[in-house]
N, C-alpha and C positions, 0 to 999 in steps of 0.2 A: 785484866782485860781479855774478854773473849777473842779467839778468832775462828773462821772457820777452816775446816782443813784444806788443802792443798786440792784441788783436782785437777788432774791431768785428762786432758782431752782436745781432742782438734775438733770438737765440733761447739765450745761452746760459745763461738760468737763473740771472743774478745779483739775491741777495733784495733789493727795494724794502724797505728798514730804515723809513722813511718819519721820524720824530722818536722814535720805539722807541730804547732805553737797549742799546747795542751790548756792550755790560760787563754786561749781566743775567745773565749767568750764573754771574759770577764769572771765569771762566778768563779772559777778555783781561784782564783788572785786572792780575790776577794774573801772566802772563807780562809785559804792561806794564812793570810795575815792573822787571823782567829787560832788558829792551829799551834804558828808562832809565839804569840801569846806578848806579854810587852816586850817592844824593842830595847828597852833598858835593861834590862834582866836576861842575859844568856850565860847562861850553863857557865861557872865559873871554872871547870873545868877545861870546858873548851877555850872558852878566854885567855885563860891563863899557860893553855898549852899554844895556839896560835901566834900572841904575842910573843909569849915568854922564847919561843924558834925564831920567831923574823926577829927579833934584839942581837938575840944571841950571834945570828950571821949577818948583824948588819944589813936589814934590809929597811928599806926606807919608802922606795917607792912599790905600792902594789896593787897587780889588775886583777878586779874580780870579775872572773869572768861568766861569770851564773849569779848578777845580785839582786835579780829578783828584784824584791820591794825596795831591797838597799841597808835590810838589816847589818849584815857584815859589814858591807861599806860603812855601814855611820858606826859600828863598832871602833874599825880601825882607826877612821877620822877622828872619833874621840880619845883615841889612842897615841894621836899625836904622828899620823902615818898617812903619806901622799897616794890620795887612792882613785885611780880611774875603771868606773864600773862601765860594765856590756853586759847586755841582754838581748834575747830572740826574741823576745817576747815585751811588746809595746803595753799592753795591759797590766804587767808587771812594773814595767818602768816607769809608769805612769803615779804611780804611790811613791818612788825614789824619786821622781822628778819636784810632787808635793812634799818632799821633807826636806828637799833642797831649798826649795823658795822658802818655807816657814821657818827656817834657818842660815836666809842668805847675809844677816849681819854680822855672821860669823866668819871670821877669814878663810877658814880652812873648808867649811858649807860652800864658801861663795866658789872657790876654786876647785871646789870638785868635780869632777868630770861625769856626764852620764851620757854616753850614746848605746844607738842601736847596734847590732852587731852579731854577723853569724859566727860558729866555729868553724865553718867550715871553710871561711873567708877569712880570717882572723887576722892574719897577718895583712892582707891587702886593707880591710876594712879600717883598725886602728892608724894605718898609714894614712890614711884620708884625714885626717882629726889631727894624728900627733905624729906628724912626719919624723920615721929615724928614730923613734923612741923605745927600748927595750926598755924592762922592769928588773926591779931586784925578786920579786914573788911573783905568781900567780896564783891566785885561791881557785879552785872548783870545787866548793863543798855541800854540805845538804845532804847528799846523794842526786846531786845533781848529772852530773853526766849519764846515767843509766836510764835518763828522761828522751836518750837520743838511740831511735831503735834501727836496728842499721838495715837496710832491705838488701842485702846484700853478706852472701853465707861465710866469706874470708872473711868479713868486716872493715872494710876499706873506709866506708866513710872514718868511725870509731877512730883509726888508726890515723886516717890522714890529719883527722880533728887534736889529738891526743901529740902530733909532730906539731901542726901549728903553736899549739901549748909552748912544747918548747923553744921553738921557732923565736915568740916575742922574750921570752926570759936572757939576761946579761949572764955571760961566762961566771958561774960560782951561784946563779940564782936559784932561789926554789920553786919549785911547784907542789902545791897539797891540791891534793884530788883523792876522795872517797865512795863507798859505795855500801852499801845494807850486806848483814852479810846473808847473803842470799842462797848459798848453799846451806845455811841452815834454813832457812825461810822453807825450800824447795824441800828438805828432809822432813821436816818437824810440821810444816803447815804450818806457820805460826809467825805472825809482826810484833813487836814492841808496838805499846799502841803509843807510849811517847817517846819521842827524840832526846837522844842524849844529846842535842843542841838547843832544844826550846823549852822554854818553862809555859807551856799550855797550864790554865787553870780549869780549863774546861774536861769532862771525863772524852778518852777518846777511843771508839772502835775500828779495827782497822781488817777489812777480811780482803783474803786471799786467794786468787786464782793465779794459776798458771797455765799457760797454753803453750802444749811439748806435741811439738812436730819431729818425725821420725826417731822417737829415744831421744830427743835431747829440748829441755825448757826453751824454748825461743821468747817471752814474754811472759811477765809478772803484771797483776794487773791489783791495785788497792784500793778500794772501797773507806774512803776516809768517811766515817760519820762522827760529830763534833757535837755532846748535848749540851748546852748553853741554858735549858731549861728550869733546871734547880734556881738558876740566878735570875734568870726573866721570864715565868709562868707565861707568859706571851710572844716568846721566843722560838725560832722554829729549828728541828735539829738539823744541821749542817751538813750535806753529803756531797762527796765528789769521787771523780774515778780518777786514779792516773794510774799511766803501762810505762813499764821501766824494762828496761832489758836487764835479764838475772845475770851480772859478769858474777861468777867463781873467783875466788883467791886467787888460785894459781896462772888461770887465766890471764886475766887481769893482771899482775905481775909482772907475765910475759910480756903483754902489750906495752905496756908503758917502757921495762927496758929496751925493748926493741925502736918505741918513738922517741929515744935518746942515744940510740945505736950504740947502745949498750955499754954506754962511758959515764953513767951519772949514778950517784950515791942513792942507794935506793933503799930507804925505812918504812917499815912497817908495824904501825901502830892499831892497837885493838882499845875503842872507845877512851883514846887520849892514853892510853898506859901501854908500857910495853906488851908486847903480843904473847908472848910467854903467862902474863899474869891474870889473864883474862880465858878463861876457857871456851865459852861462847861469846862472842862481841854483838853487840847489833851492828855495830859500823867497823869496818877496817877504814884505815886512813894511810896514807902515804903519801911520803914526803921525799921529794925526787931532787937531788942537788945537781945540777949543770955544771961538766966539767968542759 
């Protein structure tokens, strides 16, 4: 897969999203789900690393807190695992809401939970719905959190969002939360054009910009085009933007120990495998245990 190289520059006019719903308009949902490719088919890798951790520590009940369409959610549900999904993003929800109904004669469909939901309200919001309720997990996966770009140069929101996280999670609970590894993105100019989560059958291009205000990347910006064309000569190829904030390793690291005040078991995994075995990852993952 092509990509194009990295450019740095502050003048090239890439939109500040700020915490604005990137799927407002419908169309990224909608290609989304295309990108994703069948909901019954993820990465058996990732399956079998997600589940095979929440068994291992007993976990049972879990909030996904980015699920989008609702992929992961009906993952887990079909996994035998009590799962209440939130989303920012009503356009999103709205395809999880139709795989709930077309699947409400199923006991574990009918009781699944789907509301709205900011992180940055997290904890007040879930109160509203399911008073006094913490989780054994929390997911935040995709690279979904790096969708939240903080306007703000400490990073406060990031931070306050990333406490909430632990906030809802029960004494011994986990959270998985990942991100693109982006410091290579930022070196190399270069995207994975598929997901080590999704089985796309479609070819996919993914080009890269980044916009670096005083020496330092503030915004990553990706250009998904999706050709669907080879399969349907009357098919049109698939583009969308989305700006992600480039968090670094180490970075990132730090944040998350510090919205745990630096008392939770903290792993780090490179595309499902230990970190060590993997020399460039596209994804880092981490998985944070509340003591």
């Amino acid at each position: 897969m092509s990509s194009d190289k990295v450019f740095h520059s502050r003048s090239q006019g890439i939109p500040s999203e700020g915490v604005k719903d990137q799927y407002a308009d419908g169309k990224a949902a909608r290609v989304w789900k295309k990108y994703i490719g069948d909901s019954n088919q993820r990465t058996k890798n990732y399956r079998d690393f997600l589940t095979g951790l929440l068994r291992k520590h007993g976990c049972k009940t879990v909030l996904d807190v980015a699920c989008g369409t609702g992929i992961d959610s009906m993952m887990l549900l079909d996994d035998g695992f009590k799962v209440v999904s939130v989303d920012a993003s009503d356009k999103m929800l709205k395809h999880a809401l139709k795989a709930r109904w077309e699947r409400r004669r199923e006991q574990r469909y009918d009781e699944w939970v789907i509301e709205e939901a900011n992180w940055q309200t997290l904890p007040q919001d879930i109160e509203q719905f399911m008073p006094g309720v913490q989780f054994d997990a929390v997911i935040c996966l995709g690279n979904s959190f790096a969708h939240l770009l903080d306007e703000y140069e400490d990073q406060r929101t990031q931070k306050m969002c990333l406490r909430n996280f632990a906030q809802v999670l029960k004494p011994g609970g986990l959270l998985f939360i990942d991100h693109r590894n982006y410091d290579s993105m930022i070196n190399r100019g270069a995207t994975p054009g598929h997901s080590i989560y999704y089985n796309c059958k479609y070819p996919v291009d993914i080009k890269t910009s980044v916009l670096v205000v005083r020496g330092k990347p503030e915004l990553v910006a990706l250009d998904y085009c999706i050709d669907a064309t080879d399969e349907d000569p009357n098919a049109e190829r698939s583009e969308f933007r989305l700006c992600y904030y480039p968090h670094g390793l180490d970075a990132f690291t730090r944040m998350l120990d510090a919205a745990f005040d630096g008392r939770a078991q903290h792993n780090i995994y490179a595309d499902f495998q230990p970190l060590d075995k993997v020399p460039e990852p596209a994804y880092y993952i981490h998985v944070m245990q509340k003591k």
